[in-house]
Each structure stands twice: as structure tokens, then as C-alpha cells.
N, C-alpha and C positions, 0 to 999 in steps of 0.2 A: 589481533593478539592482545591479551590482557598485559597490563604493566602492574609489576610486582613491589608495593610501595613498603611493604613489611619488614625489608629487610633493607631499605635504601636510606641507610641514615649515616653518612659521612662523619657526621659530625659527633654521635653517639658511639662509632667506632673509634674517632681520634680520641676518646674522653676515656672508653675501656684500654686504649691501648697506654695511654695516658697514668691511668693507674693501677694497670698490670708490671709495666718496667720501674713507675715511679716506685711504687709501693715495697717490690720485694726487694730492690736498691736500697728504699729508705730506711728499711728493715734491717740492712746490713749497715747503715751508716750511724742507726743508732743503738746497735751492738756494740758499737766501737766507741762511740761517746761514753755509754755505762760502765763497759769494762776496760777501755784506755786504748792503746794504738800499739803497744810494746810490744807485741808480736807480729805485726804489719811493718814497723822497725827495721824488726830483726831480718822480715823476707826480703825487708828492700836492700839493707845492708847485703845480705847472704848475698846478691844479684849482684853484685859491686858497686848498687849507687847508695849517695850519702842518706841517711836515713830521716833528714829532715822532708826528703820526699813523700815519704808515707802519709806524711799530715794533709796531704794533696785527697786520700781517701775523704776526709770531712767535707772535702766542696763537693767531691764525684760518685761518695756515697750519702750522704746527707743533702746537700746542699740544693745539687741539681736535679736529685728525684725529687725536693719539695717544690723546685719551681713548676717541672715537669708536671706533678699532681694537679698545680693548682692551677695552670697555665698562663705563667708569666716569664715570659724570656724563654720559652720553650725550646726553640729552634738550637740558641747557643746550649742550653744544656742539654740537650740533647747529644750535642758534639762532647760536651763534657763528660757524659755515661759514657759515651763511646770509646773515648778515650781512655778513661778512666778502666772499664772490662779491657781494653786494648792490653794496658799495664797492668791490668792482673793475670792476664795469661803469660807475658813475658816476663813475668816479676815471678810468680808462685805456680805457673802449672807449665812451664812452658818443654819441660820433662813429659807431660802427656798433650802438649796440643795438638797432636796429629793421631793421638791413638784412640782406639775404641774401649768401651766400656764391656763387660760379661755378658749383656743384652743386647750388645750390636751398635747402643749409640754412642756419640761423641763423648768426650770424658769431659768436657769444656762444656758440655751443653747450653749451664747455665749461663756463665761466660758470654758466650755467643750469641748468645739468645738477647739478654738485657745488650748488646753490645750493639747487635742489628736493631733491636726496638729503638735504640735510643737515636741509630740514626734514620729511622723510620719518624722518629716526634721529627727530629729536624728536620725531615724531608717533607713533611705532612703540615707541618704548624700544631697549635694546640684546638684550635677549633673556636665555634661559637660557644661550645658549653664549657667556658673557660671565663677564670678572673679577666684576663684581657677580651676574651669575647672576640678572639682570632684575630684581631684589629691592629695589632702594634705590627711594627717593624719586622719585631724577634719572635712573635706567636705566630 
């Protein structure tokens, strides 16, 4: 039987999934650096908690998709995305977290999706094709 080596790259996958969750995260965390947090605030107050929580977004949407990227501490921030999508389903959607979308999918999709990627880096590591080169503790 032939072995199929075209598609056997561990480590090329860690690296895409690496900057598929980092990426659209980061995206969102420097949205909120340009245009400010005052309405991220406001959701988290609306929830009943103090709204100096919000500022918690810049490590969980900035912070740990940049480690995520470049693979350094990957593992913890990883937990950190996790977390972080965790808190924004029970902070601002948590009125649809169980329902479906006009097309049949989850209304959280994305939500969930960077939420499981991110505990997918933690559970994976960053890889060889990483700043740490898979090697520390926390990649």
C-alpha cells in the first residue's frame, strides 16, 4: 500500500489553524483598540458585571491571537481565546446561544468556532513552524 505524504504535515496544519483563529480574533481585537471598548462596556455592564471587565477583550482579543500567530505561549493563550469566546457568548449573545440561524446554523458560529480553535492550539501546541519552534513548556 502506498503512503500518502502530501497531506501528512502536522505541523503545517498547527501553523494554518494557528492563523486562521489568531487572525480573525486579532481582527476583532484591533477594532477595538482603534475605535475604543465603550460599547463592549456597556455589554458587560448590561450582564450585571463591573465594566472594567471589558478591558479583559485586549488580552483575549488582541493579545492572545498575537501570541497564538506567532507561536509563543500558545497553549495558555489559547485557554485565553477560549475563555475569552466563552465570555462573549454569556456577556452579548447568550439570548441566542442555543438557537439557530435562517440557514440552519448556529447563530454563535463564530463564537464557537474561534472558541474550540483556540482550545484546539492549547491542546495541539504551536508547532515547529513557530517563534518557539514547539519547544517551550507553553507551545
Amino acid at each position: 500500500m502506498m503512503e500518502h505524504k502530501f497531506l501528512d504535515h502536522p505541523d503545517g496544519g498547527k501553523l494554518l489553524l494557528r492563523i486562521g483563529v489568531g487572525l480573525v480574533l486579532f481582527l476583532h481585537g484591533l477594532g477595538k483598540i482603534e475605535t475604543g471598548i465603550a460599547g463592549t462596556v456597556g455589554m458587560v455592564e448590561g450582564a450585571g458585571l463591573p465594566g472594567w471587565l471589558a478591558y479583559g477583550a485586549y488580552i483575549g482579543e488582541f493579545l492572545a491571537p498575537l501570541l497564538i500567530i506567532v507561536g509563543k505561549w500558545s497553549r495558555p493563550a489559547g485557554l485565553v481565546v477560549a475563555f475569552n469566546m466563552l465570555m462573549t457568548v454569556l456577556v452579548a449573545h447568550r439570548d441566542i446561544a442555543f438557537a439557530r440561524n435562517d440557514y440552519g446554523g448556529w447563530q454563535i458560529e463564530l463564537n464557537a468556532l474561534l472558541m474550540f480553535g483556540g482550545l484546539a492550539v492549547a491542546l495541539l501546541g504551536a508547532g515547529r513552524w513557530s517563534l518557539s519552534k514547539g519547544e517551550g513548556r507553553w507551545d
